[in-house]
Backbone as a ProteinNet text record, in pm:
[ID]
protein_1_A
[PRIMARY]
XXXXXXXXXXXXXXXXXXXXXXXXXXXXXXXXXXXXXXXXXXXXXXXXXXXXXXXXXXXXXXXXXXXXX
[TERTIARY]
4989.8	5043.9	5122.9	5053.1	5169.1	5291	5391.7	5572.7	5532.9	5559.6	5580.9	5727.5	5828.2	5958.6	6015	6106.5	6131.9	6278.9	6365.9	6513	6562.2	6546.5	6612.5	6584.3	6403.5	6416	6514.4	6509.9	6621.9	6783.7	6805.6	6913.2	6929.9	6898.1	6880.4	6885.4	6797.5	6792.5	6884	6953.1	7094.4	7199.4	7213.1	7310.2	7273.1	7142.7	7133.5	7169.7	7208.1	7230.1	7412.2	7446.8	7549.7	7620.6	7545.6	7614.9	7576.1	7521.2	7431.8	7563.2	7665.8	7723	7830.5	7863.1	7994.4	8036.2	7875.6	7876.8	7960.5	8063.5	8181.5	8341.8	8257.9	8435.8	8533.3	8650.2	8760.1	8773.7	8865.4	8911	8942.2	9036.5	9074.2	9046.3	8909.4	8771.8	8711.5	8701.3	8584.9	8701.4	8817.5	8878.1	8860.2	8916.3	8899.3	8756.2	8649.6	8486.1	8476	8537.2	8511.2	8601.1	8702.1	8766.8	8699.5	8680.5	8651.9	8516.7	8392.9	8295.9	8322	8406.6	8467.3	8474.5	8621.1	8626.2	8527.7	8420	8289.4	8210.9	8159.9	8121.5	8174.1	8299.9	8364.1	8345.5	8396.3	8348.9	8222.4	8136.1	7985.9	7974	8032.9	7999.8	8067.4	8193.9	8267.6	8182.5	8133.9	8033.9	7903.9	7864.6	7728.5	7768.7	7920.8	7898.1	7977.1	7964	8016.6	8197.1	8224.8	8389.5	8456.2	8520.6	8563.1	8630.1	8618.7	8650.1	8774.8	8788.6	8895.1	9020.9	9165.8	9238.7	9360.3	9385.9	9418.8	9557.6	9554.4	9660.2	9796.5	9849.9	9977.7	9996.7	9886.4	9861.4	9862	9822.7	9750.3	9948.8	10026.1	10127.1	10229.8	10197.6	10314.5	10265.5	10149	10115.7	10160.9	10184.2	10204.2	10243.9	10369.3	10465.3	10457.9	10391.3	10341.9	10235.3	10155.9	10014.5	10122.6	9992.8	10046.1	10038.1	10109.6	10142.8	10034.2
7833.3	7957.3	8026.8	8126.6	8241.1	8320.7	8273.5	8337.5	8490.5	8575.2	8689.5	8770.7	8638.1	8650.5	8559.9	8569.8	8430.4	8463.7	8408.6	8405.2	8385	8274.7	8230.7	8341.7	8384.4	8487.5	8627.9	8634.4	8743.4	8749	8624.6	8614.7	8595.1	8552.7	8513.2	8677.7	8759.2	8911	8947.5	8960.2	9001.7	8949.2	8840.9	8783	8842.7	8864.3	8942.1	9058.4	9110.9	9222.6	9271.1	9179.5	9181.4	9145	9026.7	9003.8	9102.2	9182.1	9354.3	9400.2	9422.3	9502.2	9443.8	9368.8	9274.9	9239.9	9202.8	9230.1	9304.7	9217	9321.7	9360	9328.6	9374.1	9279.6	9275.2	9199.4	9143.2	9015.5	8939.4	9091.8	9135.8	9220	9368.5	9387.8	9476.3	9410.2	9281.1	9182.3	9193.3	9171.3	9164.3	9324.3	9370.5	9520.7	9556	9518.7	9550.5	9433.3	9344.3	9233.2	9327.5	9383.2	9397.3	9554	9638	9776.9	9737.7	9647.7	9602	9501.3	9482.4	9381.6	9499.4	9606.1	9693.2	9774	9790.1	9889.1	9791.1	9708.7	9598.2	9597.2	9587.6	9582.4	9716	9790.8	9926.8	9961.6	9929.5	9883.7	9823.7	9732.5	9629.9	9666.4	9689.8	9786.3	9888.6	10031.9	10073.8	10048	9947.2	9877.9	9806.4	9745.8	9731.8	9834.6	9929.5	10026.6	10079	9996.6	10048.3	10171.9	10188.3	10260.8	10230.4	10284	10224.6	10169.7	10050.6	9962	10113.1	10076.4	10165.8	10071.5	10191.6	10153.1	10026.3	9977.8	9822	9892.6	10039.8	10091.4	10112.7	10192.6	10220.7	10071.4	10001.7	9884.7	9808.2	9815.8	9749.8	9855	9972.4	10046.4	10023.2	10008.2	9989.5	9854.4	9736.8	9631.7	9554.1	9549.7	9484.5	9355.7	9269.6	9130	9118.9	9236.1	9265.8	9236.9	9120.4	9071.9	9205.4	9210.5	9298.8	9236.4
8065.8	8117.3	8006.1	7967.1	7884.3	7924.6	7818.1	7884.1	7888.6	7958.3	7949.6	7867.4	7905.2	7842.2	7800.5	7674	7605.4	7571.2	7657.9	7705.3	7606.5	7487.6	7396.7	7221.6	7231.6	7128.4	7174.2	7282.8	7339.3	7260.6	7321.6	7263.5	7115.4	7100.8	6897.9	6888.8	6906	6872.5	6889.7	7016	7054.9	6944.5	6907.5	6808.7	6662.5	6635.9	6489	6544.5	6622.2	6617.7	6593.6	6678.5	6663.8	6550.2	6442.8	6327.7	6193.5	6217.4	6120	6181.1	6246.8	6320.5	6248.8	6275.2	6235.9	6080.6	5997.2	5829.1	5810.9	5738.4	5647.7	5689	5843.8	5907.9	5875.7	5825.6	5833.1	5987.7	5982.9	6125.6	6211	6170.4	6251.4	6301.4	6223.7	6257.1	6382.3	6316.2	6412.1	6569.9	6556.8	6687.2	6802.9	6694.3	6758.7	6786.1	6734	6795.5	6928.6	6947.7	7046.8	7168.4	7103.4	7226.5	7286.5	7216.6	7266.2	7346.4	7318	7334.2	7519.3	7511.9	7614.5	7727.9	7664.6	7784.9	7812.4	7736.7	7769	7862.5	7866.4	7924.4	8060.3	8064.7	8170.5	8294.5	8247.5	8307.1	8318.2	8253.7	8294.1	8487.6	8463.5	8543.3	8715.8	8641.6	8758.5	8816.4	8734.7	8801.4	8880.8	8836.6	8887.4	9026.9	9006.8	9154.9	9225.1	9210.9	9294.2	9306.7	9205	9258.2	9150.6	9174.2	9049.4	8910.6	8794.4	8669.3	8678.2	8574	8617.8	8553	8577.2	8601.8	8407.2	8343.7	8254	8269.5	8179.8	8209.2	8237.6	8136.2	8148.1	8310.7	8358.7	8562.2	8619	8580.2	8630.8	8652.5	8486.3	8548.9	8652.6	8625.8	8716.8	8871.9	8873.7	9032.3	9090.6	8945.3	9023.4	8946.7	8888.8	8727.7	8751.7	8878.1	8822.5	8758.9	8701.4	8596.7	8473.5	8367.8	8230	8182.8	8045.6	7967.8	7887.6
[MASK]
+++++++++++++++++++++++++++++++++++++++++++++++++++++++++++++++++++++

């Protein structure tokens, strides 16, 4: 039986992709692309299931100052 899809060349692709992206950046390039990448992701996901975009952390603690800083 022939794969139609191959989960693991997927990913391998996904990871060269990401390290063409990452070539060059200092630690703290590399942190700041993980993190902006994180909250895009995130708000992705929020939309998909229907709720609304998560609400920035500064809103997030005034609505409710047991939210980490």
């Amino acid at each position: 039986m022939k794969k139609t899809f191959d989960c693991v060349a997927m990913k391998q692709r996904g990871a060269q992709a990401i390290y063409r992206q990452i070539a060059g950046m200092t630690p703290t390039q590399q942190l700041e692309y993980w993190q902006k990448h994180t909250r895009a992701l995130k708000r992705r996901q929020q939309v998909q299931r229907g709720a609304t975009v998560l609400p920035s952390r500064k809103r997030a603690r005034a609505a409710n100052p047991r939210v980490a800083a």
